[in-house]
N, C-alpha and C positions, 0 to 999 in steps of 0.2 A: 620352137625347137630348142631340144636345151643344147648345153656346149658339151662339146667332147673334151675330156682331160687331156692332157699330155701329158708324154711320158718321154724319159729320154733314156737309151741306153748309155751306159759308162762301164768303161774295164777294169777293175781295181789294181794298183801296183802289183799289190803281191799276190800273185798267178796269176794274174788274168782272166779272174771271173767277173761275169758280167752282174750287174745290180742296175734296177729302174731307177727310175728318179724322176718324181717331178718338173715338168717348166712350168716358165712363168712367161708372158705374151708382154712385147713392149711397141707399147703403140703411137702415134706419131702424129702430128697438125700437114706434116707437110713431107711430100715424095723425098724432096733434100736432104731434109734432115734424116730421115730415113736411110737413105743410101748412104750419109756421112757414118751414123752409127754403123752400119752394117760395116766400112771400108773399117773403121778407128778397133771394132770387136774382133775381125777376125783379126787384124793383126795384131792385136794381145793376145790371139790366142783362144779365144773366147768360141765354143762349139756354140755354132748358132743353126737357125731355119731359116728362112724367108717366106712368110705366109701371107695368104690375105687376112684383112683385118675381117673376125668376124662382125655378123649383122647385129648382134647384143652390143657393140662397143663402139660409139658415136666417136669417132676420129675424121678428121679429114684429109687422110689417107688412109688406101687401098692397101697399105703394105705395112706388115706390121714383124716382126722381130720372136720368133724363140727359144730360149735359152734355158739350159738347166739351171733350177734353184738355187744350187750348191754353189753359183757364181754371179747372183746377186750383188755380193759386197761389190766385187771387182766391175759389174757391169754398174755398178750406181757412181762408183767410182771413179769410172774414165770416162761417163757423161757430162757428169759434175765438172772435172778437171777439163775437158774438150767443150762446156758449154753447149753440151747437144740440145736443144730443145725435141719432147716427147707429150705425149698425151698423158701415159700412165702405164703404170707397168701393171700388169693381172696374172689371178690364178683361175684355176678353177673351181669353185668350192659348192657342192649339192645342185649340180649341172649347170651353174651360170658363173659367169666372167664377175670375179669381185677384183676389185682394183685396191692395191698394197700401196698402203700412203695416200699423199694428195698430187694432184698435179703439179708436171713441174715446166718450166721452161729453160732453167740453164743458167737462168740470168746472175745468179751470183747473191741474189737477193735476198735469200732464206726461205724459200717455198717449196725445195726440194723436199721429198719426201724422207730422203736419210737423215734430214737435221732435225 
């Protein structure tokens, strides 16, 4: 089955029209880490989802993270800086789950995908 895209709505400052926007899937080794990201994102601020991890994307958790594109920087960001350990962050791209970068775990080591 292929993936469904995501889509996220957003209101632009000036009037308040609405524009799509891409997300990106952020996937996860472990439930923990999972719910830390989810607690550390929303309170930056960060417009998320809480979804199951789909069946194309070997994680070893069930629960995987939504976020619109446009805040990439800032979600790679306060991973990095909170040490989150993840799977891999994904788009969608010609019906299947491609994954942005390499895996990361947090560790400080150089293996994130932003360096």
């Amino acid at each position: 089955m292929a993936a469904a895209g995501y889509t996220w709505q957003r209101e632009e400052k000036d009037g308040g029209r609405t524009r799509m926007e891409e997300s990106l899937l952020l996937s996860f080794h472990s439930t923990q880490q999972a719910l830390r990201a989810e607690l550390l994102l929303e309170y930056a601020g960060v417009d998320i989802d809480i979804q199951p991890t789909p069946k194309d994307i070997t994680a070893g958790c069930a629960m995987s993270i939504a976020f619109p594109a446009g805040d990439l920087e800032k979600v790679r960001r306060i991973l990095a800086e909170e040490r989150v350990e993840f799977e891999g962050i994904y788009c969608v791209r010609d019906g299947r789950h491609a994954r942005i970068g390499e895996k990361a775990d947090g560790d400080g080591r150089g293996n994130e995908p932003w360096k």
